[in-house]
DRENTI-479986 format. One record per residue (C-alpha): x, y, z. Coordinates in steps of 0.001 Angstrom, whole numbers, plus 500000, padded with zeros to 6 digits. Layout:
N
XYZ ...
This chain:
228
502177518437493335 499907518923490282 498137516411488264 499962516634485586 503631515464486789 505408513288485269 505162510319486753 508399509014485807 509744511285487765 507504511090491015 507733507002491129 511756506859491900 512694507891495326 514038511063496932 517102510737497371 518586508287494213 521494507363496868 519349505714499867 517271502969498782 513591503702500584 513100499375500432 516586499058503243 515930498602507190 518059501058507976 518332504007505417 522158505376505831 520746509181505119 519779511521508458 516293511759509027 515391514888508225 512347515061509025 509223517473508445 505643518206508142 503737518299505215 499669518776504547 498107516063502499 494598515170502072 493190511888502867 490095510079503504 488612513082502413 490394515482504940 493499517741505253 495857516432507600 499773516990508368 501937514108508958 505225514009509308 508131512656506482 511553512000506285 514145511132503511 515351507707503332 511383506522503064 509886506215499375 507941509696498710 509078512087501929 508480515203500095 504853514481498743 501833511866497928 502868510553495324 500807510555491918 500971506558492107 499301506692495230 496844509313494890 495433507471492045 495611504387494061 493495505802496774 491585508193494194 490064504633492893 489626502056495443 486471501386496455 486139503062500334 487018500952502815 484155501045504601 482021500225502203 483886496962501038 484015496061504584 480234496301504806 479602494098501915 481905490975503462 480368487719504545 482372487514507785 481003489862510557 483676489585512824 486910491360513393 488683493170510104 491976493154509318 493494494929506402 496945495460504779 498800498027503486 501999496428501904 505188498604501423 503412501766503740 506319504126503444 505483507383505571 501729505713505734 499268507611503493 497580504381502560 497778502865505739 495884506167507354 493228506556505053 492083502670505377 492567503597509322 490239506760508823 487988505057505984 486975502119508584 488382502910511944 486659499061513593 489118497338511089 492765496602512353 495130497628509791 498503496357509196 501105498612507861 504322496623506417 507495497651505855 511090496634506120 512020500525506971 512349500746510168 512398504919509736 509172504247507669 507513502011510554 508649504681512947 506800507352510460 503410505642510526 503254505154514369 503688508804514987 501408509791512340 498770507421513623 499268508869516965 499064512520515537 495858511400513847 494457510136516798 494195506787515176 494109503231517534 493560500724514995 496997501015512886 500278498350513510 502792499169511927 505288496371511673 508102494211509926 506713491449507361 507290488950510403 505252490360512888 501672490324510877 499773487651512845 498251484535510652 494670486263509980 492284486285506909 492951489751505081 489556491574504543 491522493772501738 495496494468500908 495880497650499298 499604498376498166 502006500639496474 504809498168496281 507951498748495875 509062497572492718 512145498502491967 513157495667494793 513649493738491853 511861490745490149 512603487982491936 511952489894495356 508554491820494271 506705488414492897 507833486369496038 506725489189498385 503135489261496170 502599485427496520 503028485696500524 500289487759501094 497711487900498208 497014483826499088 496172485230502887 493211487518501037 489743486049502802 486984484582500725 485482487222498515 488340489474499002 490381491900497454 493839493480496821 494220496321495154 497766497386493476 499328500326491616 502082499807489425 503753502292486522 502738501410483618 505866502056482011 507795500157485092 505678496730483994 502053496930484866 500601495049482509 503313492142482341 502679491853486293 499208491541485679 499466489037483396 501809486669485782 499820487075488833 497074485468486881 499138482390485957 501179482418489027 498416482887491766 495530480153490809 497971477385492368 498051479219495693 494842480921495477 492271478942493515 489553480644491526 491444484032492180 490963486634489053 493044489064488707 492497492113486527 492482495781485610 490550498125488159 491261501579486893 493866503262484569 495364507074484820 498227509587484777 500092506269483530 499546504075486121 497578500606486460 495476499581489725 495624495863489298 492393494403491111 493143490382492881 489702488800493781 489356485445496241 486639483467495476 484178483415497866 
């Protein structure tokens, strides 16, 4: 994929008839290996339709990851020295999920889905990695710990209603002084999110801010701070 696709294009799904956001996608996995690059290395992991992106990285994520501080780094600069989780929220096939894994490889990170092919996806590829650290699990199966960071692609074509309730589940579990980081189309309601997470989080998270990290190829990365 170049830089310069349209991004319109690259946010909807492969496959327009198998919704990427169901348990059980109806579609045969057809499953494959691609090369991608992350944490700063080429890697192959393995896709399959019926998960959001099988063919690619998509240009939402790339410039997700392309812009977020390294893990590592943020996990340095925490308060708390003991045990780091993190969260990747809608993980798909896992590219964000892997790269906090290889990024900071102490930290336990959480990769959520409701796709059960998708969950399936990021075990192998952790495996294939040679990654430990990564869980890949339903919503309901992340224990009750302090998030270190959340980083997220979600899925928002889940609709409203479902997209601001799953967003006020988990940014209020973000530990003090933490952040999420989220990439959203601009054109699919970036900047209207942005501006009701900051009137609709202070009640659950108090003293959060919430702004705009970065901006490119049409997409927002929406920065959510904790106070310390």
């Amino acid at each position: 994929m170049t830089e310069d696709q349209d991004p319109a294009v690259d946010a909807a799904p492969d496959g327009a008839a198998d919704h990427y956001f169901t348990a059980r996608p109806a579609s045969a996995a057809e499953r494959r290996t691609i090369s991608v690059r992350l944490a700063g290395r080429d890697v192959e992991v393995e896709v399959a339709s019926g998960v959001f992106s099988p063919g690619r990285l998509d240009l939402g994520t790339q410039v997700l990851l392309r812009t977020t501080p390294p893990l590592d780094d943020v996990l340095a600069a925490r308060p708390d020295d003991g045990p780091a989780h993190v969260l990747d929220l809608g993980c798909g096939w896992g590219p964000v999920a892997l790269t906090m894994a290889l990024e900071a490889p102490e930290a336990t990170v959480w990769a959520v889905d409701v796709n059960e092919r998708a969950l399936d996806l990021v075990r192998r590829n952790a495996q294939r990695l040679g990654l430990d650290n990564v869980r890949a699990v339903l919503p309901d199966d992340v224990p009750d710990v302090a998030l270190a960071a959340l980083w997220s692609n979600p899925p928002i074509r889940v609709g409203k209603d479902a997209l601001h309730g799953m967003l006020l589940h988990w940014l209020p579990r973000l530990a003090p002084g933490a952040s999420a980081h989220l990439v959203v189309q601009r054109n699919l309601g970036s900047d209207s999110l942005q501006r009701w997470l900051a009137e609709a989080l202070p009640p659950l998270l108090s003293g959060a801010v919430v702004e705009r990290a970065a901006s490119a190829k049409g997409f927002r990365v929406l920065e959510v701070v904790a106070p310390r």
